[in-house]
C-alpha positions in Angstrom: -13.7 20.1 3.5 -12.0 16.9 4.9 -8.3 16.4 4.9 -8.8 14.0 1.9 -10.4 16.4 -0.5 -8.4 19.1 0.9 -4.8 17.6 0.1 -6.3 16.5 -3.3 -7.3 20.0 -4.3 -3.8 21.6 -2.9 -1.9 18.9 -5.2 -3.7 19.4 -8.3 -3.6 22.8 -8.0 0.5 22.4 -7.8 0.5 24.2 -4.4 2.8 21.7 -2.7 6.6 21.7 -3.0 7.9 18.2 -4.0 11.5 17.2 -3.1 12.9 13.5 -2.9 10.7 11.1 -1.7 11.9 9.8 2.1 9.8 7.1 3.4 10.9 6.1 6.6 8.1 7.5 8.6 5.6 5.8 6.5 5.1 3.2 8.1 3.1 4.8 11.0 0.0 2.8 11.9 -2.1 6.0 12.2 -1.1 7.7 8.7 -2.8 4.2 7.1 -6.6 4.1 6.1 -7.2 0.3 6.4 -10.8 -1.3 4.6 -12.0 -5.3 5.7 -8.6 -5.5 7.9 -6.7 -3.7 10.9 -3.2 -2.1 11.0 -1.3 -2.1 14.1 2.1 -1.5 15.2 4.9 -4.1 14.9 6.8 -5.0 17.9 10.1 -4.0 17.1 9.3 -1.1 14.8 6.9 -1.0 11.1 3.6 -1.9 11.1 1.3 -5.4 11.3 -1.4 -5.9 8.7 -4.2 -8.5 9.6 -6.5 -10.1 6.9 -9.2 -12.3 8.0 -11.1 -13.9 4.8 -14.5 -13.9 5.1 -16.5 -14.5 2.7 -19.8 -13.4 4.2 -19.1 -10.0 5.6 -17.2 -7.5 3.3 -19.6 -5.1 1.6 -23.2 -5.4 0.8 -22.7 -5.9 -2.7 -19.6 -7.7 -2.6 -19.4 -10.1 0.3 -15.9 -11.5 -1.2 -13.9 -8.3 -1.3 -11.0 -6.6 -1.3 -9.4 -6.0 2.3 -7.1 -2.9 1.6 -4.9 -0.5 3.5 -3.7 2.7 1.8 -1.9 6.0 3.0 -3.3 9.1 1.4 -1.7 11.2 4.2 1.4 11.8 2.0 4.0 14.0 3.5 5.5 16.4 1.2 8.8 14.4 1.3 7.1 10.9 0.2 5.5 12.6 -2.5 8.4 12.7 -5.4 8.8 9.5 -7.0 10.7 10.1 -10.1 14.6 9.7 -9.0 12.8 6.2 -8.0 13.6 2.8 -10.3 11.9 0.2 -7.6 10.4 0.2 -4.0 12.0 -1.9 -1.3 10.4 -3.3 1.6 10.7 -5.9 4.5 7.7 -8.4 4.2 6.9 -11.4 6.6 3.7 -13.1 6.1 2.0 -15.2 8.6 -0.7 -17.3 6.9 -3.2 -19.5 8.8 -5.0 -21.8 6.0 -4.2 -24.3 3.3 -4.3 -22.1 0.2 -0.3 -22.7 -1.4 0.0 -19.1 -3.0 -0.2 -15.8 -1.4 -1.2 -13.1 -3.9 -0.8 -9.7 -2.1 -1.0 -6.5 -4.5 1.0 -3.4 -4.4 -0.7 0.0 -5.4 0.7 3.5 -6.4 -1.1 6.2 -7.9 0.0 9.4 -9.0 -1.7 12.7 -9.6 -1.5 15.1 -12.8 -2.0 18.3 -12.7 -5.5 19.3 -12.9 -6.7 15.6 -12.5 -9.7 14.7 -10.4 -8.4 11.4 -10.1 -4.7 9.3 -9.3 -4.2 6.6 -11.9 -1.3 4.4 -11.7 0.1 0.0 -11.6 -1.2 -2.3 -9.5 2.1 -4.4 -9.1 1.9 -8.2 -7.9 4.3 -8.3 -4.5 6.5 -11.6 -5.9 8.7 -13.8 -3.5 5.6 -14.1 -0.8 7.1 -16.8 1.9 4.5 -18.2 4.6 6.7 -17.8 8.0 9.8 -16.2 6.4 10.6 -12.1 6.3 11.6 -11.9 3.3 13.4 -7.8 1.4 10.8 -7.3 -1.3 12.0 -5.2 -4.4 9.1 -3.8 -7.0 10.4 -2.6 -9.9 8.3 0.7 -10.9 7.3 1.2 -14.2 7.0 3.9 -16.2 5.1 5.9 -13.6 3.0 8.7 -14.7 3.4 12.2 -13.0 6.1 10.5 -10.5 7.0 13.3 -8.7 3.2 13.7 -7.6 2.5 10.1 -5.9 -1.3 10.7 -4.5 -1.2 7.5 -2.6 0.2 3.7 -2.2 -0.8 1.0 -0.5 -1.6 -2.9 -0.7 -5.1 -5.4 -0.8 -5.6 -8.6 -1.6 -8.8 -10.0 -3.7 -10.5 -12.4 -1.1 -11.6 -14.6 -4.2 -8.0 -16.0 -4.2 -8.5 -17.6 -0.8 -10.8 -20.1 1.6 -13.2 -18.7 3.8 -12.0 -18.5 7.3 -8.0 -18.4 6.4 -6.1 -15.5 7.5 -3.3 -13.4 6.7 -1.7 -11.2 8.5 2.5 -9.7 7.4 4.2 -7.1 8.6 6.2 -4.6 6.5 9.4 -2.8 7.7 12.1 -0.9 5.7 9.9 0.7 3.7 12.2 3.0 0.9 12.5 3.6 -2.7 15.6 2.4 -4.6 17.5 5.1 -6.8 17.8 5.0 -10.2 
């Protein structure tokens, strides 16, 4: 069993002790499972995310896709969610193209007991500034099972932009504001 199936199975079967969720390791390159882009280190600590659009090579069936990073490997102590009201992060983007807006989506999905599959928001990251690090608060809603948080992570829909643009941010000060 991979470590993917096996960390699903041991947190719908409640095996794993939840406490309040720390994030400050999270932002490890090597915990991330990026699709259609790359994750790399940031100089200076977090990590760089780098989004080339192309329209041409993303999956067989869907050429214009969704690059993607998430990080299923949740540590027990980034699991618990619910003392949470938003998520707070550092976010600089670096955008090579003429599209004006910079729609970037924010994912977290939860687990129920029992479920086969995470459900949860997919949140709009607002305040996006080309050149500009900018502190990024997202307000959680009403999370389902938020002391179980399965994964989180952020895409993009390459449908919003040009062929042959590029974006590429890097995140830092990744944490969750109490309620």
């Amino acid at each position: 069993m991979n470590l993917f199936r096996t960390f699903f199975a041991v947190a719908a079967a409640g095996a794993v002790t939840l406490s309040a969720a720390d994030l400050s390791k999270a932002l490890d390159p090597k915990r991330w499972s990026p699709a259609e882009c790359t994750v790399t280190a940031a100089e200076g600590g977090g990590m760089t995310v780098n989004m080339p659009i192309d329209h041409k090579a993303g999956q067989k069936d869907y050429p214009i896709g969704w690059p993607r990073l998430y990080l299923y490997r949740i540590a027990p102590q980034e699991k618990d969610w619910s003392k949470a009201k938003a998520v707070s992060f550092k976010f600089k983007l670096e955008f090579t193209g003429t599209t004006q807006k910079y729609p970037v989506t924010f994912h977290v999905r939860t687990m129920a007991p029992g479920a086969k599959k995470a459900e949860g928001p997919a949140i709009p990251v607002p305040g996006i500034v080309n050149n500009k690090e900018v502190t990024v608060e997202i307000p959680l809603p009403a999370l389902k099972n938020p002391e179980n948080v399965a994964y989180f992570g952020f895409s993009i829909s390459e449908s919003q932009y040009k062929h042959g643009e590029n974006l590429k941010f890097t995140l830092r000060d990744l944490k969750l504001i109490e309620k």
